[in-house]
N, C-alpha and C positions, 0 to 999 in steps of 0.2 A: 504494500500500500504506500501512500505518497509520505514522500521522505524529506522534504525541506520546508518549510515552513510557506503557507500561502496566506496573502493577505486579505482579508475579502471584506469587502461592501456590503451590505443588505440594503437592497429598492424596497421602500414597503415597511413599513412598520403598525401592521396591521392585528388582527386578532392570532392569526399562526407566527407572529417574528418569535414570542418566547419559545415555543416548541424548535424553532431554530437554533436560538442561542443557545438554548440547553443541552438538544443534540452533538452541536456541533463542542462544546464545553470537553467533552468527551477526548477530544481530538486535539493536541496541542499545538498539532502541526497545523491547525486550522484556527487562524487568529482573525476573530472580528476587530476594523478596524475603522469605520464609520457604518453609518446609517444614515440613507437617504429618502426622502419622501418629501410631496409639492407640499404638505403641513409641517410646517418645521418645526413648530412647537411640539407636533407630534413627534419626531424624529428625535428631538434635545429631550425629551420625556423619555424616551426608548433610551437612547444610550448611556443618560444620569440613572435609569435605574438598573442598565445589565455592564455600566462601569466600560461602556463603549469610549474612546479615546475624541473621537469626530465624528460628528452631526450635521447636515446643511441640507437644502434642499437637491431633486434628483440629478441636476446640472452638472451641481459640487461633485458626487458621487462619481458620474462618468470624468469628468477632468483630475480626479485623485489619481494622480501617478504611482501611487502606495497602494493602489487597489490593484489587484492582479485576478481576482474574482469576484463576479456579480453576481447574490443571489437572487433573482427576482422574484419578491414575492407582490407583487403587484396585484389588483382585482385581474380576473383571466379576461376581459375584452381589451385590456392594454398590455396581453404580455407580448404580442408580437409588436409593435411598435417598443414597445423600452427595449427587448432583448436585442431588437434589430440595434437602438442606440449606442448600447452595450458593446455590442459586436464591433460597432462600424470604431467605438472608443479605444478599441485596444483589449479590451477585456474579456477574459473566457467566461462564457456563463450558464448558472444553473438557474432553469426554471421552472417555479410551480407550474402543477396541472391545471388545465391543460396545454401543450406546449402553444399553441394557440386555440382562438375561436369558429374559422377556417380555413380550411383545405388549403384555398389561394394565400392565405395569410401565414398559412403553417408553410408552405413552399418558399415563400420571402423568407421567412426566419431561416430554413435550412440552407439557401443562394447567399444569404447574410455570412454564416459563420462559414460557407467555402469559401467567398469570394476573401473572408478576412482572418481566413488561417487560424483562428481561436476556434477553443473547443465548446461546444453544446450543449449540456447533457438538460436532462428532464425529471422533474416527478412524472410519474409515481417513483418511489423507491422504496416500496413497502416490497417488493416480488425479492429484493435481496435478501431480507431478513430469513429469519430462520424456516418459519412455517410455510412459505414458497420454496424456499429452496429442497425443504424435507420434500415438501411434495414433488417435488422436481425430480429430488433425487431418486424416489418408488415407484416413476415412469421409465426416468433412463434406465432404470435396474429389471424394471419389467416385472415389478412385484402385482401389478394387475394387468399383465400382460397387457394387447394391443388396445389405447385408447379409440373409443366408438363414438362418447356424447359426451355431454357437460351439461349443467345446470348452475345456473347462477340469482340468486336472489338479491335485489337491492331495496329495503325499506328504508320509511322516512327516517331522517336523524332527526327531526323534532326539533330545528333548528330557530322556529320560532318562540321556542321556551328559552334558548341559551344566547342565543346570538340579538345584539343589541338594533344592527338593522338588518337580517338575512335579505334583502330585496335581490340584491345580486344573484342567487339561486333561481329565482325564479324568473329570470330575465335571459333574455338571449345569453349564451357564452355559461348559460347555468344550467338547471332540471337538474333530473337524477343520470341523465344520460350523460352531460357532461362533468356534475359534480362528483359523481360517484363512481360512473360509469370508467375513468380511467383506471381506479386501482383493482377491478374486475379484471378489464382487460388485459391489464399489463400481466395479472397474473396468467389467464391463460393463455396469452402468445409466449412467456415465460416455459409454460408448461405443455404448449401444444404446436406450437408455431403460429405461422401468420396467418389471416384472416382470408378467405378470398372470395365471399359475395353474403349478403345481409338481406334480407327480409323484415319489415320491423311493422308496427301498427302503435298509434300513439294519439292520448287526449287530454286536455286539462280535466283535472279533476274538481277542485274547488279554486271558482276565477278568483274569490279575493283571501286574504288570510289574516289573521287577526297574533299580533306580535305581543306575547306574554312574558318576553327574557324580565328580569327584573332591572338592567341595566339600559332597555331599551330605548331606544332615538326614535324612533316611529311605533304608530300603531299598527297599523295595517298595510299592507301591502298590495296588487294590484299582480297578477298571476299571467302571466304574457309567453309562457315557454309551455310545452307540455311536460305533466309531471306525471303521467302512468301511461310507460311503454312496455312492450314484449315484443322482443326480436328471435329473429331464428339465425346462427352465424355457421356459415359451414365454412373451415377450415379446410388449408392446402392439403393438409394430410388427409382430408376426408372424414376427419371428426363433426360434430353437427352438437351444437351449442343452444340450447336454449336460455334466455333470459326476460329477466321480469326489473324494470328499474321506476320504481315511484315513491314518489314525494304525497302519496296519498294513504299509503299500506302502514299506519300506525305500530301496529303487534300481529307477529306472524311465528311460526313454529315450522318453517322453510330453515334449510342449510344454507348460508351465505355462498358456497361453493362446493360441488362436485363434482368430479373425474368419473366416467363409468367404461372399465375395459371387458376385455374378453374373459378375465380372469378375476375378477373383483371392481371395486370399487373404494374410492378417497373421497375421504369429507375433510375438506380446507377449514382454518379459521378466518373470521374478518381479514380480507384484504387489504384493507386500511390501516391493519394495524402489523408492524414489523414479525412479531409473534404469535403462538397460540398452537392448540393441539392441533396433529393432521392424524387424522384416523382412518383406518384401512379396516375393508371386511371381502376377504377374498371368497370366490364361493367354497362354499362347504363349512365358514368359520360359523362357528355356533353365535357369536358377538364381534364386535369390534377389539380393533387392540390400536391403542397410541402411540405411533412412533417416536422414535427417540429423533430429538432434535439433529441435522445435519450440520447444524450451524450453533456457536455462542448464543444465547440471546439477546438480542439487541437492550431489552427490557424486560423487568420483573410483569408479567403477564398478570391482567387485574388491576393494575394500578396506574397512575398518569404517565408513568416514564414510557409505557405506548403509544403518549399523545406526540411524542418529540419527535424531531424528525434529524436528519442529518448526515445518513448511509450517501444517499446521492449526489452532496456534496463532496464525503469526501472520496467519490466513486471516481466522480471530475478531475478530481484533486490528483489522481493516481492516474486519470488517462494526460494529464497534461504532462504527464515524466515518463510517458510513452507504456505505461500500463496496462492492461485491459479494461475497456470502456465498456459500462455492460446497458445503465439506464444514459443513452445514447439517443441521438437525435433523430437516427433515422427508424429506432424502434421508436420513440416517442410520437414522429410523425405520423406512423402507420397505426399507433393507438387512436390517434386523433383522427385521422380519413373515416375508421372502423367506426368510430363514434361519431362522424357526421354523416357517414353510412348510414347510421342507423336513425338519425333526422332525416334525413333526404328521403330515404324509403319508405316512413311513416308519412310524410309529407305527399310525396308523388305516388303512392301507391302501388310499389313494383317494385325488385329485385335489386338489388344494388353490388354490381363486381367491382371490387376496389381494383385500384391502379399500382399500388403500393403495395412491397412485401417489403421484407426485413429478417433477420439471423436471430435462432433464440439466443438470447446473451449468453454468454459464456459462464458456467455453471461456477458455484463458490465452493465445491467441494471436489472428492473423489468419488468416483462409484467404484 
């Protein structure tokens, strides 16, 4: 992993910057060393309380010659314009999900970081953690022999209870398809390969929604994206994927994710979250049984250190000293096409063959 010290920026200083800083705390080789956002006051609030050195608006940030990596954590309908900034600055960058809003907009960001020789990477980077890579590892090994289907559930996060304005979810560049929907995917192109045509059907469920966080800046919000889809995604390898992604489905007693082979079957934990059990029932097993973890734990499973983020940071950090690069740009793109695949198709009503493929990253273990 990367071996000299990088210095990094953070864009954003939003409701995920601590899960940042915390993550990345981890990592010494990983020094934050401003924060930038068009609120500045917000920004000098961020770094007076995580003992950041410089603060200024997003300007300051791209002109800091001390900065050698951007995280962008920016709202997602401005990640492809800052990251393109970033790029064009001199700066390698990592950026939240998703790596843009469109297809056209995801292709600018990827022509951005070739034309300027810096490196790209993306969330998700929850597929590195341990309970992806477990399950990774019980494919390549062939423990349920030949992958055939998948199943994927996405329920609401209830983000109206906790988040002070969630309005951004439920707005273009939002739903459960773009909010959620990446750290799904990443996991099964992870686990299965690339995507290559989509079927999907898709409807608002409730247009307005009533904002309960205790900390909240609005009441209600105005419901503009659709938030209960179901797609069908057949895979290059001929696997066939079923999923369910809404912002409407309160409590459910669905698996967040399944593998179903010739020879058994895996049940994932939360995607979104770096760890968690991956349980296997082959046929003929009387029950399930939990595999042993492939990987450290990122975090004590159950408690907030799942909230933190900072794997794909320093994933970046390791492809820029010529590493293996795993949450990568051009798998990050082909998450994003598959997930506006999966708009487009609910939209226009027909089939949807991406244009885009992509290599499963490169595995963190042995088999």
């Amino acid at each position: 992993m990367a071996k000299r010290t990088h210095r990094i920026g953070i864009l954003g200083s939003g409701n995920i910057f601590g899960r940042y800083v915390t993550g990345l705390a981890r990592y010494p080789e990983l020094e934050i060393v401003r924060v930038g956002d068009i609120d500045v006051a917000r920004a000098k609030r961020a770094a007076t309380d995580h003992a950041i050195p410089a603060w200024g608006d997003d300007r300051e940030l791209y002109a800091d010659g001390s900065v050698d990596i951007v995280v962008n954590l920016t709202p997602p309908v401005h990640h492809a314009r800052t990251t393109v900034t970033a790029l064009e600055a001199g700066k390698h960058v990592y950026v939240e999900k998703p790596l843009a809003t469109t297809v056209t907009d995801g292709e600018a960001v990827l022509a951005a970081a070739s034309r300027t020789g810096r490196v790209l990477g993306s969330a998700p980077d929850t597929f590195l953690g341990s309970a992806a890579q477990t399950a990774r590892k019980a494919i390549d090994s062939g423990l349920i022999g030949t992958p055939i289907g998948a199943s994927a559930f996405i329920g609401h996060s209830r983000a109206e209870r906790w988040h002070p304005n969630p309005a951004f979810l439920f707005q273009p560049g939002g739903g459960p398809v773009m909010d959620m929907g990446p750290y799904y995917l990443a996991a099964l192109v992870n686990c299965l390969g690339p995507v290559s045509t989509i079927s999907a059907a898709a409807r608002i469920g409730v247009a307005e929604r009533t904002v309960t966080a205790p900390e909240r800046t609005v009441d209600t919000i105005e419901v503009t994206v659709p938030t209960h889809t179901g797609a069908v995604l057949t895979f290059a390898s001929g696997v066939i994927a079923t999923t369910q992604m809404s912002f409407d489905v309160w409590d459910s007693d669905l698996p967040y994710l399944e593998i179903y082979g010739s020879q058994g079957t895996l049940s994932l934990a939360n995607p979104n979250h770096f760890d968690g059990d991956v349980r296997v029932r082959r046929h003929g097993d009387g029950d399930w049984t939990v595999l042993d973890p492939a990987l450290e734990l990122f975090g004590a499973v159950g408690t907030r250190e799942q909230a933190r983020r900072g794997l794909g940071v320093r994933d970046l950090a390791n492809a820029v000293e010529d590493g293996p690069h795993r949450a990568n740009a051009a798998f990050a793109f082909h998450v994003l096409e598959a997930l506006c695949a999966v708009e487009s198709s609910a939209q226009q009503g027909r089939s949807v063959t991406l244009t885009s493929s992509c290599e499963r990253p490169q595995a963190l273990f042995t088999v």
